[in-house]
DRENTORKOL-3810 file (N, C-alpha, C; in nm, 4 decimals):
REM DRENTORKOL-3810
@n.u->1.1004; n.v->-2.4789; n.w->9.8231; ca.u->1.1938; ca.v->-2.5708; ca.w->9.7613; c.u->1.1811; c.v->-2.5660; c.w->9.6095
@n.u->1.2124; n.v->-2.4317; n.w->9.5512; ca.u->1.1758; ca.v->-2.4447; ca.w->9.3645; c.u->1.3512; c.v->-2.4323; c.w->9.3212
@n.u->1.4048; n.v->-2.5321; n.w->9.2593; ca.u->1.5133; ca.v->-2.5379; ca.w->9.2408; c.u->1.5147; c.v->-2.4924; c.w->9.0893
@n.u->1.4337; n.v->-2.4242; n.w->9.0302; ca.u->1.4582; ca.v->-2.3600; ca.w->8.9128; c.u->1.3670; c.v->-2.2008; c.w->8.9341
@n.u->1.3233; n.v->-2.1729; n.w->8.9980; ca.u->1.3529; ca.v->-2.0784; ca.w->9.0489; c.u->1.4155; c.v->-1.9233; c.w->8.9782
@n.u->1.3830; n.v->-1.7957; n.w->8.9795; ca.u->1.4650; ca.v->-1.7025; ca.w->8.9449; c.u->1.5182; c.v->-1.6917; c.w->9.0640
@n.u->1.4952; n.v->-1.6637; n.w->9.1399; ca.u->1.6066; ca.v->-1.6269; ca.w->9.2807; c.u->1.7385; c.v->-1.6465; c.w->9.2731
@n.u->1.8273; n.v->-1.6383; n.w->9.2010; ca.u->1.9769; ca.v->-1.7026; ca.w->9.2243; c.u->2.0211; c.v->-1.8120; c.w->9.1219
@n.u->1.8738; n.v->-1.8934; n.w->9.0958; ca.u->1.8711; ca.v->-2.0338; ca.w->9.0411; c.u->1.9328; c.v->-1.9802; c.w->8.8931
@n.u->1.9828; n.v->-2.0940; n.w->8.7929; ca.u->1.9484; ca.v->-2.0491; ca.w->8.6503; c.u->1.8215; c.v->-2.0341; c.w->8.5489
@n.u->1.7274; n.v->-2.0983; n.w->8.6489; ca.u->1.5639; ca.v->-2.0803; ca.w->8.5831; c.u->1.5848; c.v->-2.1967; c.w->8.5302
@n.u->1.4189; n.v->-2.1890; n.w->8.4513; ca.u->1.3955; ca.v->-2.3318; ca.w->8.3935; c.u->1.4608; c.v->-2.3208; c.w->8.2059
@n.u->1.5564; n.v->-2.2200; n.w->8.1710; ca.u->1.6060; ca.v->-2.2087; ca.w->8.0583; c.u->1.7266; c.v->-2.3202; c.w->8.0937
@n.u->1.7440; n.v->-2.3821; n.w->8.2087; ca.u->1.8513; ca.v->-2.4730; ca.w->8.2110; c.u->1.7712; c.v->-2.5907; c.w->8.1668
@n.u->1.6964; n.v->-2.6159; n.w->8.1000; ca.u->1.6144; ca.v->-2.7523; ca.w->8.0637; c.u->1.6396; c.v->-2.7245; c.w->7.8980
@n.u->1.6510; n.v->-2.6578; n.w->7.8418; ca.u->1.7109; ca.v->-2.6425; ca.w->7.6937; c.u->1.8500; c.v->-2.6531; c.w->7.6186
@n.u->1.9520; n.v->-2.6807; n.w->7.7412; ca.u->2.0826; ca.v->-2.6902; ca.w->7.6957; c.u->2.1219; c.v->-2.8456; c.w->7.6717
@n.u->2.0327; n.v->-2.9325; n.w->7.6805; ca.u->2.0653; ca.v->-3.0411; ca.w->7.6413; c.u->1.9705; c.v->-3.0491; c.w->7.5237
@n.u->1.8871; n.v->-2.9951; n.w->7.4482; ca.u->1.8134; ca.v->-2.9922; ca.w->7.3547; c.u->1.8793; c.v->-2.9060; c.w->7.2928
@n.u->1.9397; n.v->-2.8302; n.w->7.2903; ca.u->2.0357; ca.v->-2.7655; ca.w->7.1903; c.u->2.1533; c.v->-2.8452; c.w->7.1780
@n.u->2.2203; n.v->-2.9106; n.w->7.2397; ca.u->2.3479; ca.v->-3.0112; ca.w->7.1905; c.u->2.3106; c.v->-3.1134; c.w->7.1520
@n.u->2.2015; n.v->-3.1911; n.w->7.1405; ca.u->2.1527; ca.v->-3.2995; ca.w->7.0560; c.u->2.1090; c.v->-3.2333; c.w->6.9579
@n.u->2.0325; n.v->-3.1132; n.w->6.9226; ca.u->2.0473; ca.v->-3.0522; ca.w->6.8132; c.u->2.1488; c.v->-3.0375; c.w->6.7050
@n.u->2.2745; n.v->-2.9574; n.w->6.8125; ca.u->2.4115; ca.v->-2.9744; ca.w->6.7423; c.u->2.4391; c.v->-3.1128; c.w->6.6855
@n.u->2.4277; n.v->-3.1880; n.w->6.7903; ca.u->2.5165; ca.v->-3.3113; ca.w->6.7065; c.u->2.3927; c.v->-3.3512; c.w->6.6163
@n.u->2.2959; n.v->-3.3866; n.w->6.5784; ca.u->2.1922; ca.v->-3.4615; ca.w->6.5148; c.u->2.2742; c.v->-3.3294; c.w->6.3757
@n.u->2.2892; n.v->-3.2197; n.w->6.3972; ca.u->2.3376; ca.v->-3.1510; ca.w->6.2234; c.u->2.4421; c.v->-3.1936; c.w->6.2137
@n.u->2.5651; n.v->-3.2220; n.w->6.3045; ca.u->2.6839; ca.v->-3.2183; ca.w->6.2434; c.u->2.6660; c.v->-3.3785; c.w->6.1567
@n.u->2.6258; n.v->-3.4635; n.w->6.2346; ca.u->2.6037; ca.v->-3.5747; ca.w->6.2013; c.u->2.5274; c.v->-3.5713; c.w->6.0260
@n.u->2.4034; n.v->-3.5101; n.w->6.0297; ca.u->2.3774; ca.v->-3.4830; ca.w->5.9161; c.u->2.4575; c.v->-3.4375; c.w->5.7898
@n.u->2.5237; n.v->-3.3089; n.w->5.8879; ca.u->2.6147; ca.v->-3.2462; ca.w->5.7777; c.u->2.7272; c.v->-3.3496; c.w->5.7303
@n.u->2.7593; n.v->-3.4444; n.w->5.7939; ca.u->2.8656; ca.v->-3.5295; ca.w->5.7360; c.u->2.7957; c.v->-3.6249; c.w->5.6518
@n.u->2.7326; n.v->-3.6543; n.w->5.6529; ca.u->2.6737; ca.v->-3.7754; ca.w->5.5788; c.u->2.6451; c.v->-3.7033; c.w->5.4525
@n.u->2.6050; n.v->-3.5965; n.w->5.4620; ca.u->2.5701; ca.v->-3.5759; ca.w->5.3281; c.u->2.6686; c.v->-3.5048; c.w->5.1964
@n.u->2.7785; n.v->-3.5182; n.w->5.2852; ca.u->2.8900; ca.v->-3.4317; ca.w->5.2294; c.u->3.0197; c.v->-3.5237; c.w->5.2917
@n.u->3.1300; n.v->-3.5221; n.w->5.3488; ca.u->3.1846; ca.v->-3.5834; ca.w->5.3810; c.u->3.1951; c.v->-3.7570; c.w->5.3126
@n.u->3.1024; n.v->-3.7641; n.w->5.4229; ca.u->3.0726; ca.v->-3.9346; ca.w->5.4271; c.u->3.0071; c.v->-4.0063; c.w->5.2706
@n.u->2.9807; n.v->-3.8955; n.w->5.1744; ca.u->2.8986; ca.v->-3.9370; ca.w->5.0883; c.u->2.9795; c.v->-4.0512; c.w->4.9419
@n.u->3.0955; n.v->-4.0335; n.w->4.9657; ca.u->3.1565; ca.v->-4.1224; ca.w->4.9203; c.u->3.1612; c.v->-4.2758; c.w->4.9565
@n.u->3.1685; n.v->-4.2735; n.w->5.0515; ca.u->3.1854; ca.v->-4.3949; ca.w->5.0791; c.u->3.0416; c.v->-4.4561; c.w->5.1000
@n.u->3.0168; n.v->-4.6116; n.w->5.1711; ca.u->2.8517; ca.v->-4.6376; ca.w->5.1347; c.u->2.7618; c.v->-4.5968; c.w->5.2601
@n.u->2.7081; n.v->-4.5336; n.w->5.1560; ca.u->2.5771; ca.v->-4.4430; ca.w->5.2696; c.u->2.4452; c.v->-4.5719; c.w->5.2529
@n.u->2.3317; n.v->-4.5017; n.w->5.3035; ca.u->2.1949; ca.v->-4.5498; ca.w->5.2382; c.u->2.1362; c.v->-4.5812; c.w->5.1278
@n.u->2.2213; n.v->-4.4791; n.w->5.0453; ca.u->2.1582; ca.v->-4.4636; ca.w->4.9413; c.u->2.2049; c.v->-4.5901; c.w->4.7915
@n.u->2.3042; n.v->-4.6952; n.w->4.9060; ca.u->2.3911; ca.v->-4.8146; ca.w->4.7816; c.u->2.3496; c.v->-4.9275; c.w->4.8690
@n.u->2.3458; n.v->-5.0010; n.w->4.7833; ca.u->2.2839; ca.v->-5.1785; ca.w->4.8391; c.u->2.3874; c.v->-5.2130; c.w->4.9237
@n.u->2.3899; n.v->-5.2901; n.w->5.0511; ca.u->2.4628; ca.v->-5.3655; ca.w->5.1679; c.u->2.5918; c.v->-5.4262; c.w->5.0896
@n.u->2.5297; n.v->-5.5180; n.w->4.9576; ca.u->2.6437; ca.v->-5.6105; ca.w->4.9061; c.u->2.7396; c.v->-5.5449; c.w->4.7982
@n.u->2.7123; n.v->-5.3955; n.w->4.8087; ca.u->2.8180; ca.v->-5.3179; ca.w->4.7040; c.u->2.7575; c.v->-5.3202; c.w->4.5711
@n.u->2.6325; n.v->-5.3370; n.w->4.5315; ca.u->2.5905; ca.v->-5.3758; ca.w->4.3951; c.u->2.6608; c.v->-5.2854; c.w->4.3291
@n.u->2.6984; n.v->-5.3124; n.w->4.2122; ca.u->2.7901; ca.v->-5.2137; ca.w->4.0867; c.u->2.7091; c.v->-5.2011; c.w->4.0027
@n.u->2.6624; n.v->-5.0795; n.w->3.9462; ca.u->2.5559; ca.v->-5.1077; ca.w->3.8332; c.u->2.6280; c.v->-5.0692; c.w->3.6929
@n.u->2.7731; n.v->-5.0421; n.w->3.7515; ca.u->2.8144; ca.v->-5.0620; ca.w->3.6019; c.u->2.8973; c.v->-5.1980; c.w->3.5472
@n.u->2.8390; n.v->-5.2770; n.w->3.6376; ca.u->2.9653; ca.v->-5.4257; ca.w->3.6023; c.u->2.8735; c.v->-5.4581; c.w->3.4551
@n.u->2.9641; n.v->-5.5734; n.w->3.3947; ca.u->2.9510; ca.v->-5.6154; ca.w->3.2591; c.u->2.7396; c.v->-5.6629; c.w->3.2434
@n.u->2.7753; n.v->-5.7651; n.w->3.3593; ca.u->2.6342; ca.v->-5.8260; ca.w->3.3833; c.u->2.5338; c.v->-5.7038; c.w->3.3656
@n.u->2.5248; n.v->-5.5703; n.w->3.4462; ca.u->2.4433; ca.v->-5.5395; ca.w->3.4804; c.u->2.4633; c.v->-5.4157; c.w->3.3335
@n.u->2.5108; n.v->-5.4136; n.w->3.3187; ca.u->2.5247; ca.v->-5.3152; ca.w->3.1184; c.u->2.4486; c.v->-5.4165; c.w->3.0488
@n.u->2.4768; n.v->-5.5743; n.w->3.0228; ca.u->2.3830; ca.v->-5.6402; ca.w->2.9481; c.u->2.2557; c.v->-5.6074; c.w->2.9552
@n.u->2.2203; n.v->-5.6508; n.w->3.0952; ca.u->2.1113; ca.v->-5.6073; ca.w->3.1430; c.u->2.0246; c.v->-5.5260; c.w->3.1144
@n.u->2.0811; n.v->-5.4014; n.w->3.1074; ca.u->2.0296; ca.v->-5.2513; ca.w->3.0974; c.u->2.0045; c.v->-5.2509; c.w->2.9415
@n.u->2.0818; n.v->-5.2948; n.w->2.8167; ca.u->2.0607; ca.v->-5.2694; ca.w->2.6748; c.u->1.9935; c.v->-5.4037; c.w->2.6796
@n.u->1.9353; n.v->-5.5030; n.w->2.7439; ca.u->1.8652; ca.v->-5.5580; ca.w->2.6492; c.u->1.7655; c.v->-5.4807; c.w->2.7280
@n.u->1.7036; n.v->-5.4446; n.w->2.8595; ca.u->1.5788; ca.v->-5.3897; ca.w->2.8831; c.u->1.5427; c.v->-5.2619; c.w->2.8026
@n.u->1.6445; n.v->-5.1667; n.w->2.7155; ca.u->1.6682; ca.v->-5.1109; ca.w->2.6368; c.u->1.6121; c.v->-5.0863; c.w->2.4795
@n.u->1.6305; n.v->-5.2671; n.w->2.4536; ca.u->1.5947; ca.v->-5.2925; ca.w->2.3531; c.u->1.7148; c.v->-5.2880; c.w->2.2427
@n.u->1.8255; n.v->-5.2592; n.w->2.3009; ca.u->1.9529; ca.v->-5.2559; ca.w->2.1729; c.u->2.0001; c.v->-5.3923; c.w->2.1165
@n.u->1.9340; n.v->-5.4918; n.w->2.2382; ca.u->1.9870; ca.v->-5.6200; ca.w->2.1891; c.u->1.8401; c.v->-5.7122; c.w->2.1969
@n.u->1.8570; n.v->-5.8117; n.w->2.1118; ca.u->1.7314; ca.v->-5.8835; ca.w->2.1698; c.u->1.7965; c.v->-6.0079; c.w->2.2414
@n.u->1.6415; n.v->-6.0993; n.w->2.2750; ca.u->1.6403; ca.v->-6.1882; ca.w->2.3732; c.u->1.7538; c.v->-6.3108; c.w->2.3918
@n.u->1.7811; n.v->-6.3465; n.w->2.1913; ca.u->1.9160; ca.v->-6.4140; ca.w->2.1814; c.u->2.0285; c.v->-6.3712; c.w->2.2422
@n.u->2.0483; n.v->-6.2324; n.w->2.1549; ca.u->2.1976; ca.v->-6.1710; ca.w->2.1995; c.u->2.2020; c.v->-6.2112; c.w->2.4052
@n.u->2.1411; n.v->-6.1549; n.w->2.4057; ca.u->2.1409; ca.v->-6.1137; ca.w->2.5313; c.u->2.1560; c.v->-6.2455; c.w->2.6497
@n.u->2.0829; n.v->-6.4090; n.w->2.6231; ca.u->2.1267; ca.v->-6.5132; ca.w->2.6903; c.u->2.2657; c.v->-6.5595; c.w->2.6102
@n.u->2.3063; n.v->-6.5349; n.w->2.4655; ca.u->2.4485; ca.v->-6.5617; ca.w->2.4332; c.u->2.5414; c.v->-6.4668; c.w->2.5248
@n.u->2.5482; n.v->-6.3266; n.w->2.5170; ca.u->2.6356; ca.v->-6.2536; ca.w->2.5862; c.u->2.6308; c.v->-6.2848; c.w->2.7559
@n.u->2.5333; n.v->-6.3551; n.w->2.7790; ca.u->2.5058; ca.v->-6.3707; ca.w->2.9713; c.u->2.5948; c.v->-6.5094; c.w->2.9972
@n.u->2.5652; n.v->-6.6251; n.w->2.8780; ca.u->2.6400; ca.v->-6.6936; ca.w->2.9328; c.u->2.8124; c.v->-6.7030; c.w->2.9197
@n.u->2.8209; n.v->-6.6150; n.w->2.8234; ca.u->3.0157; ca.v->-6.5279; ca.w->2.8323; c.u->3.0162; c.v->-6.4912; c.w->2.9438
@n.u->2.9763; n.v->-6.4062; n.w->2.9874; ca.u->2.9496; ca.v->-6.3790; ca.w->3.1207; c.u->2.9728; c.v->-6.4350; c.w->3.2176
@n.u->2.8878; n.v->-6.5104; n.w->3.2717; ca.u->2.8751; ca.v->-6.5858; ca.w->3.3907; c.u->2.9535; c.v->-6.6487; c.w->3.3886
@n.u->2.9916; n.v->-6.7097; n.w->3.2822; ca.u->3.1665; ca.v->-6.8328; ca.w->3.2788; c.u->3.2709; c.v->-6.7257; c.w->3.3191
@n.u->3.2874; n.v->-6.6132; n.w->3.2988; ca.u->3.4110; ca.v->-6.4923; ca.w->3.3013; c.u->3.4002; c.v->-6.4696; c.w->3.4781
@n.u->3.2798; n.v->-6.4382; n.w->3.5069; ca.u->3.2662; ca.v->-6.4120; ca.w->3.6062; c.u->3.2000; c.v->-6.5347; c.w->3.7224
@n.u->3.1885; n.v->-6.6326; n.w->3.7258; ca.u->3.1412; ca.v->-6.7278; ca.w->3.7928; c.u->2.9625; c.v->-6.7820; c.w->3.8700
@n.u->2.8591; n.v->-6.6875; n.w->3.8141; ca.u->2.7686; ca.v->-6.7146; ca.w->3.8231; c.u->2.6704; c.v->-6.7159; c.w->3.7268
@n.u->2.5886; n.v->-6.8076; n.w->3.6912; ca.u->2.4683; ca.v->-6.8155; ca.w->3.6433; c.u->2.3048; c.v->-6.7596; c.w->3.7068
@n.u->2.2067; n.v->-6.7088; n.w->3.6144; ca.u->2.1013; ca.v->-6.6831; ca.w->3.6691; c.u->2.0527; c.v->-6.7869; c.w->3.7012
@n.u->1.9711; n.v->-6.7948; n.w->3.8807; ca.u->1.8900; ca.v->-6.9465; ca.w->3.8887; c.u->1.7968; c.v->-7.0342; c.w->3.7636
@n.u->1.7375; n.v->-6.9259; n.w->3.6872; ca.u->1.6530; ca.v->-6.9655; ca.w->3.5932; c.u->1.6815; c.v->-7.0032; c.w->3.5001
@n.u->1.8197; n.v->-7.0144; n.w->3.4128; ca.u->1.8505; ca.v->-7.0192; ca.w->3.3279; c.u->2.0142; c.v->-7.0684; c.w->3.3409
@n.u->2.0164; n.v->-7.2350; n.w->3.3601; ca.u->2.1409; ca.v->-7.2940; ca.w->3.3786; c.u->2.2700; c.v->-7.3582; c.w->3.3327
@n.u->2.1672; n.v->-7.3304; n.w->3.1650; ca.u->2.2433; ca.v->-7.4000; ca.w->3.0590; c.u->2.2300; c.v->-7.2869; c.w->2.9726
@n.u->2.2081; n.v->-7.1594; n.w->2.9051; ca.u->2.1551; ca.v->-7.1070; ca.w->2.8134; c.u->1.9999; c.v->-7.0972; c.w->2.8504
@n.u->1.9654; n.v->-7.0855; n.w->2.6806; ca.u->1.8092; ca.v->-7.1167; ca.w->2.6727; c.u->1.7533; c.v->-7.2237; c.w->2.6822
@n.u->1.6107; n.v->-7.2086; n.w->2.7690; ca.u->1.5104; ca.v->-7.3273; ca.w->2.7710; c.u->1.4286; c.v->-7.3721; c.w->2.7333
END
């Protein structure tokens, strides 16, 4: 009773054809993500869409920069946050 078998049977090379089509798909899958799909949001961008070029996050970047200092930088945040509707928790009025 050897049902893989050479006699007639297809042998035990019939135990690799489902390890070669999960192969296939695990690349195509790959191959899209990394090409295709790469526009739109992969892994590699935060859940909530973060923009790292919005206004907030340019302040951000030149004062960690150093182009602006600590003034500029809570004057231009709170233009900001009024334009755009949020304040940092820490800082609710301006400076403290």
């Amino acid at each position: 009773m050897q049902t893989l078998a050479f006699d007639g049977g297809p042998g035990p090379w019939i135990l690799f054809f489902p390890l070669i089509w999960a192969a296939v798909v695990v690349g195509v899958v790959t191959f899209l993500r990394r090409t295709v799909w790469r526009g739109r949001r992969g892994p590699w961008r935060p859940a909530g869409g973060g923009d790292d070029k919005s206004p907030i996050a340019v302040l951000g970047h030149r004062f960690a920069t150093g182009e602006i200092d600590e003034e500029e930088y809570w004057r231009r945040l709170s233009v900001l946050s009024e334009e755009f509707g949020h304040l940092p928790k820490d800082r609710k009025g301006g400076r403290a």
